[in-house]
C-alpha positions in Angstrom: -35.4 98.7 136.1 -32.0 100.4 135.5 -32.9 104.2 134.8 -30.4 106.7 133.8 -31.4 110.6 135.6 -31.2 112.0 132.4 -33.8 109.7 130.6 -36.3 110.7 133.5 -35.3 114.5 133.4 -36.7 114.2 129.6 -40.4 112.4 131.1 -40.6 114.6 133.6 -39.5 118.1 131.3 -37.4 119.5 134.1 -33.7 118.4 136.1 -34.7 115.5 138.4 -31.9 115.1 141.6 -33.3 111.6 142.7 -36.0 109.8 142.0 -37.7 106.2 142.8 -39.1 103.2 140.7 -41.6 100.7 141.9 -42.9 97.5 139.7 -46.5 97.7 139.3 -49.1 94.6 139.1 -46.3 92.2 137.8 -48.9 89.7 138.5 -51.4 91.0 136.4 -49.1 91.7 133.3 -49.0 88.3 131.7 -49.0 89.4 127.4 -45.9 89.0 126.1 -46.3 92.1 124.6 -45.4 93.9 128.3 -41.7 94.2 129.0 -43.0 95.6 132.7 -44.9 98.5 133.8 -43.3 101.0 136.6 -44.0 103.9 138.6 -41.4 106.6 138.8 -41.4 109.5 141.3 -39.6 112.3 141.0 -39.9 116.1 141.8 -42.8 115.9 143.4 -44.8 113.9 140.7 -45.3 110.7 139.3 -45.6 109.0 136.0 -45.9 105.6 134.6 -43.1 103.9 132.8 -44.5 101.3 130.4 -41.9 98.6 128.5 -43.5 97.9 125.6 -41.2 94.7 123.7 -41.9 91.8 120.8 -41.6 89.0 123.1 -41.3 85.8 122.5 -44.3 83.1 122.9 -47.7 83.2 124.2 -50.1 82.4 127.4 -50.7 78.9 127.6 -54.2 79.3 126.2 -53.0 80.9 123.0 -54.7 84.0 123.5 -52.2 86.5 124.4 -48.9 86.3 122.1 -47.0 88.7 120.4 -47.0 89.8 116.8 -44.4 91.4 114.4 -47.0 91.4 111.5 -48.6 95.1 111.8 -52.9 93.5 111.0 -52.3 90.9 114.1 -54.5 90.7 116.4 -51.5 91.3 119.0 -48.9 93.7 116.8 -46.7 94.0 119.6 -45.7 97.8 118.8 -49.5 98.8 118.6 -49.9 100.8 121.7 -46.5 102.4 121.4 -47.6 103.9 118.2 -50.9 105.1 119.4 -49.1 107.1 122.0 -46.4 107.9 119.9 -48.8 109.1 117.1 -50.8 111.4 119.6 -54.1 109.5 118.7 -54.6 108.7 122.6 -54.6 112.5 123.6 -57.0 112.9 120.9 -60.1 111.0 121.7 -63.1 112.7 121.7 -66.1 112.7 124.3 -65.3 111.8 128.2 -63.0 108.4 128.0 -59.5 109.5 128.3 -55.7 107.8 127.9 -53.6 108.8 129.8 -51.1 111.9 128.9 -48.3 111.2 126.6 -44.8 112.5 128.4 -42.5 110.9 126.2 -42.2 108.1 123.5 -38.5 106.0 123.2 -37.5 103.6 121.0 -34.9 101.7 122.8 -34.1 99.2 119.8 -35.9 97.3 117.1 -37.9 95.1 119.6 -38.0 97.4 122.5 -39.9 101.2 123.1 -40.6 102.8 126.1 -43.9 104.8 127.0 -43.9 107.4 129.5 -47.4 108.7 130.8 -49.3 110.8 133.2 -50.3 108.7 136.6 -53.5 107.7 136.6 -55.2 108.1 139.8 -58.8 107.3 141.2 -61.0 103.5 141.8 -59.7 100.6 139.8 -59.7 96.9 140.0 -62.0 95.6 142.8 -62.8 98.9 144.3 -64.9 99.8 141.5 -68.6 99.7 142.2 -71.1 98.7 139.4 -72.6 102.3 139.2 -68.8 103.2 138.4 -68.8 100.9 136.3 -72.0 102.6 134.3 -69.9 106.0 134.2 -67.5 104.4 132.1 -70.2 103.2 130.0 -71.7 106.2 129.8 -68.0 107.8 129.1 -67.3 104.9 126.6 -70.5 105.8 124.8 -69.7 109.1 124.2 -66.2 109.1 122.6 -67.3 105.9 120.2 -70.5 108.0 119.4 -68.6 110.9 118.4 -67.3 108.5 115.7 -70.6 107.1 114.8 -72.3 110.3 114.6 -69.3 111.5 112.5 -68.6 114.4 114.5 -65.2 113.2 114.5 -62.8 111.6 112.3 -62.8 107.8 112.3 -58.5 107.2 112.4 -57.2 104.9 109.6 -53.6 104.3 110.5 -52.7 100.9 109.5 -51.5 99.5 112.7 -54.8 99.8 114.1 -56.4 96.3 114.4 -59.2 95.3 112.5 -61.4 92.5 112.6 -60.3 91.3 116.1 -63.0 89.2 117.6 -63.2 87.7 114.2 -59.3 86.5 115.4 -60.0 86.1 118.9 -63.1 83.2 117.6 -60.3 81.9 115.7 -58.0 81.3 118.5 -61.2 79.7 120.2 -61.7 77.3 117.1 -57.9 75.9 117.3 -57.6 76.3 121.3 -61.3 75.4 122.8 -63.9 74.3 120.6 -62.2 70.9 120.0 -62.8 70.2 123.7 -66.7 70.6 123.4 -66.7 67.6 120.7 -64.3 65.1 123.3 -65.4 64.0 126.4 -61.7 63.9 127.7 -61.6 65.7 130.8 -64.7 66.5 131.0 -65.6 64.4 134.5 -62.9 66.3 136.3 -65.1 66.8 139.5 -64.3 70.6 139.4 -66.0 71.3 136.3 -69.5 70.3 137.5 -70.6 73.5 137.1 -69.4 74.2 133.2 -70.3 70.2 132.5 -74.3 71.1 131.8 -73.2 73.9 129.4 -70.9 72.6 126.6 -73.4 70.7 124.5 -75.1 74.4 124.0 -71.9 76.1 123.5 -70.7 73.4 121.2 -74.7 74.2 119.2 -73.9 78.1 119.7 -70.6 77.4 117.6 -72.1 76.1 114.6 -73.8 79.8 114.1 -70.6 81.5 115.0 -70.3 83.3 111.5 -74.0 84.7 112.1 -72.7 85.8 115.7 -69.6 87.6 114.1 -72.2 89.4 111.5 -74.5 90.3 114.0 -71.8 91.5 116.0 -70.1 93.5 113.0 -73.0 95.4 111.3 -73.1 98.6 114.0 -71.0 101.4 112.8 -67.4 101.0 113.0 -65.9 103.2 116.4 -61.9 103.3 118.1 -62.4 100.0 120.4 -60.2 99.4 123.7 -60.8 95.7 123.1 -59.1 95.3 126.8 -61.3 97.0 128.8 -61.6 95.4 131.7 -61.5 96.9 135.3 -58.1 96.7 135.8 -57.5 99.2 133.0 -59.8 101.1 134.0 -59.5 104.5 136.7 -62.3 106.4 137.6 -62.8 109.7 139.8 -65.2 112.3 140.2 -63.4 113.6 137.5 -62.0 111.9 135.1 -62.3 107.7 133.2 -59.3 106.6 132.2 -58.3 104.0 130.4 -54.8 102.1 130.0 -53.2 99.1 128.3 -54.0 100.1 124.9 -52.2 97.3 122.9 -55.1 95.8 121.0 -56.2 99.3 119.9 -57.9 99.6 116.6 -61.3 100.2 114.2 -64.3 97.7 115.2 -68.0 98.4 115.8 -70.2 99.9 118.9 -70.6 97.8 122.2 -67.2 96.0 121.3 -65.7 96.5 124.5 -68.8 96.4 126.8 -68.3 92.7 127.6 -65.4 93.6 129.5 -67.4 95.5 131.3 -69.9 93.2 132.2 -69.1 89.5 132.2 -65.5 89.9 132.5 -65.4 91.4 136.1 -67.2 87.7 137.0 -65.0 85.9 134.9 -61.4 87.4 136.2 -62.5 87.4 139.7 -62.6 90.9 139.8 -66.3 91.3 141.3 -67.0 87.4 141.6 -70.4 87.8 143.5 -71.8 90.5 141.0 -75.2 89.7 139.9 -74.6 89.8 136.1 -78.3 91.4 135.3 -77.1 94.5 137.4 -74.2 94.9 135.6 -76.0 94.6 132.2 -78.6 96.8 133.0 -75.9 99.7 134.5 -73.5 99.3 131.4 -75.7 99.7 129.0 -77.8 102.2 130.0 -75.0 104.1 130.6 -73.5 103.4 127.0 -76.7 104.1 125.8 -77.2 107.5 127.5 -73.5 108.1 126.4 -74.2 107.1 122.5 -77.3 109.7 123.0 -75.1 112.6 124.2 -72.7 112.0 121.5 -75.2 112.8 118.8 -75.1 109.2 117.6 -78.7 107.6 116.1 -78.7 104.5 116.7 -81.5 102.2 118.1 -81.6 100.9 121.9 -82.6 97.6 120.7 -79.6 97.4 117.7 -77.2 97.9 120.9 -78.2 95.1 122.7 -78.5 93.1 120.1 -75.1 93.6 118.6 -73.9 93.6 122.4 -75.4 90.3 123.2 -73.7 88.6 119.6 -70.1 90.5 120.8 -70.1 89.2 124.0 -71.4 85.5 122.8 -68.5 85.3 120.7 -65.7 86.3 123.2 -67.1 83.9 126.9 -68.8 81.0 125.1 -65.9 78.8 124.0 -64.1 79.6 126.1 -65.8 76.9 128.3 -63.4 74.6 126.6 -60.5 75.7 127.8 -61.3 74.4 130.9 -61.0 70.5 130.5 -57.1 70.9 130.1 -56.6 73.7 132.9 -58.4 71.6 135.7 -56.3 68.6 134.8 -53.0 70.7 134.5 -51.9 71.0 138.7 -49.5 73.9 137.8 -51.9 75.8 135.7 -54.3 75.1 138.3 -52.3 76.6 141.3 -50.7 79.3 139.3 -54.5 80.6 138.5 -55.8 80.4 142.1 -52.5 82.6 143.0 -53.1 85.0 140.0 -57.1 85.5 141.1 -57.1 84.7 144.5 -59.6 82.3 145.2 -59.7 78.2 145.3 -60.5 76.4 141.7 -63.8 75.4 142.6 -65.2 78.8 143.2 -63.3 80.4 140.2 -65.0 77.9 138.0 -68.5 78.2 139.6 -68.0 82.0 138.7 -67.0 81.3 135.4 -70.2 79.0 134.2 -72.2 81.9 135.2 -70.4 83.8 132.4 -70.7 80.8 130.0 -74.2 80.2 131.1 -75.0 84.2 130.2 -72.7 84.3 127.0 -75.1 81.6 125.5 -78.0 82.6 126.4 -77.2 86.5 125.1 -76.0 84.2 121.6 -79.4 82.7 121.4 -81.1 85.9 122.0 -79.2 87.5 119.4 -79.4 85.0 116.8 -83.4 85.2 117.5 -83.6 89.0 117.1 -81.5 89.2 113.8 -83.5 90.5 111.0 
């Protein structure tokens, strides 16, 4: 990262001598959307240089591209606008961004966000009840919205109808899979072999999932929420990597909160009841101090149809990954831990994301 003193003089509001840069998490930053993340120190501080570019491509499972068209699920310019437009310094209730320092332009397929340094737990070292105080945070800044005590944003590059793109990708990337039986006696899929007949079933109510999933009132969703964005002290929850920002409805980004820390390795061995049971009873207690009237039962309901939608197909992405060596080895590098325990972790999602996509399908009204 070639840095010019003056362009860090302007982040930091004050004449910077000398100053360091250090990548962070290349790993980790796979969209194409992330030109690379960095942290500069300088005069005593810190702050986080984020690249923000249209790049070109996508992840080999087709869910992480980048988008010129400003409604995409990935508008590649999204999160640069949301700090640029001051929306992130804005959000009511607990859940924080972090501080806008300064916003760049660099050229038409290139910006640059600077941003406070978010410190505390993240990744890993989060425990589950930490994991409840962000739900609990969460709650309250998308109650605020739902109990209208503040102003639902409309700008248009905010996304809108997002899962309903995300089960799109699934219906041209991995349902296909659950109807061939190519692949399928790979001898490391034993675990997620007993489960695609009922997530190929679950698919053929996928539109009832979606309007299950969309009937709470609308709220700013993360839609990335995932430990890894996620910083928590006895402070503060913040939340980074906001670049699929945009209007959707309550318990939209609890998933990510819940199955996802099984499903990216993050907290393999969690017992996904406990994580259920402290995320939302923390968004619930968070919805309540937000003013927001809205039934414990409609939560878990529109909960369990949100998160059906985003884990259960995803079962057939897993066919070509096992018989792809370079995938293979590239994911046990990326999460640490051999194939056959990734994937044991992973059916445990898939096993939960169905059964949460029967329950709700059996408790619409």
């Amino acid at each position: 990262m070639d840095l010019h003193p003056a362009e860090v003089a302007r982040a930091f509001g004050e004449p910077v001598d000398a100053f360091t840069v250090e990548p962070l998490d290349p790993q980790l930053r796979i969209h194409s959307v992330t030109g690379g993340v960095y942290r500069v120190r300088a005069a005593g501080r810190s702050a986080v240089l984020k690249v923000v570019r249209h790049g070109d491509g996508a992840t080999p499972d087709g869910l992480w591209g980048a988008d010129a068209d400003v409604g995409a699920r990935n508008y590649w310019k999204r999160e640069w606008l949301a700090f640029d437009s001051g929306l992130l310094d804005r959000l009511p209730g607990l859940l924080r961004a972090p501080r806008t320092l300064l916003t760049v332009e660099r050229d038409e397929a290139e910006c640059w966000i600077w941003m406070s340094d978010a410190g505390g737990r993240t990744g890993s070292a989060l425990s589950i009840a930490d994991l409840g105080t962000v739900a609990h945070a969460l709650g309250t800044t998308q109650g605020a919205y739902a109990a209208g005590t503040a102003p639902l944003p409309d700008e248009p590059w905010l996304s809108r109808d997002w899962l309903r793109g995300w089960v799109d990708v699934c219906r041209d990337s991995f349902v296909p899979a659950l109807y061939d039986d190519e692949g399928w006696d790979h001898p490391l899929l034993a675990p997620m072999r007993p489960l695609r007949d009922p997530a190929a079933a679950l698919w053929e109510r996928h539109d009832e999932l979606l309007a299950i999933a969309g009937s709470g009132p609308p709220a700013l969703t993360h839609w990335d929420f995932w430990p890894a964005n996620l910083f928590v002290s006895d402070t503060s929850v913040v939340a980074i990597d906001w670049s699929q920002v945009g209007i959707s409805g309550l318990t939209h980004d609890l998933d990510q909160l819940t199955l996802d820390p099984v499903w990216m390795q993050v907290l393999p061995d969690a017992l996904l009841e406990e994580l259920e049971a402290a995320v939302l009873d923390g968004y619930v207690a968070g919805l309540r101090d937000a003013g927001a009237g809205v039934a414990d039962d409609d939560v878990r309901r529109w909960y369990a149809a949100t998160a059906a939608c985003r884990y259960t197909w995803l079962a057939g992405g897993q066919p070509k990954l096992a018989a792809d060596p370079t995938r293979l080895t590239e994911q046990e590098r990326r999460l640490g831990r051999p194939f056959a325990a990734i994937t044991e972790s992973k059916a445990r999602v898939v096993r939960r994301a169905i059964e949460l996509g029967e329950r709700a399908l059996g408790s619409a009204p």
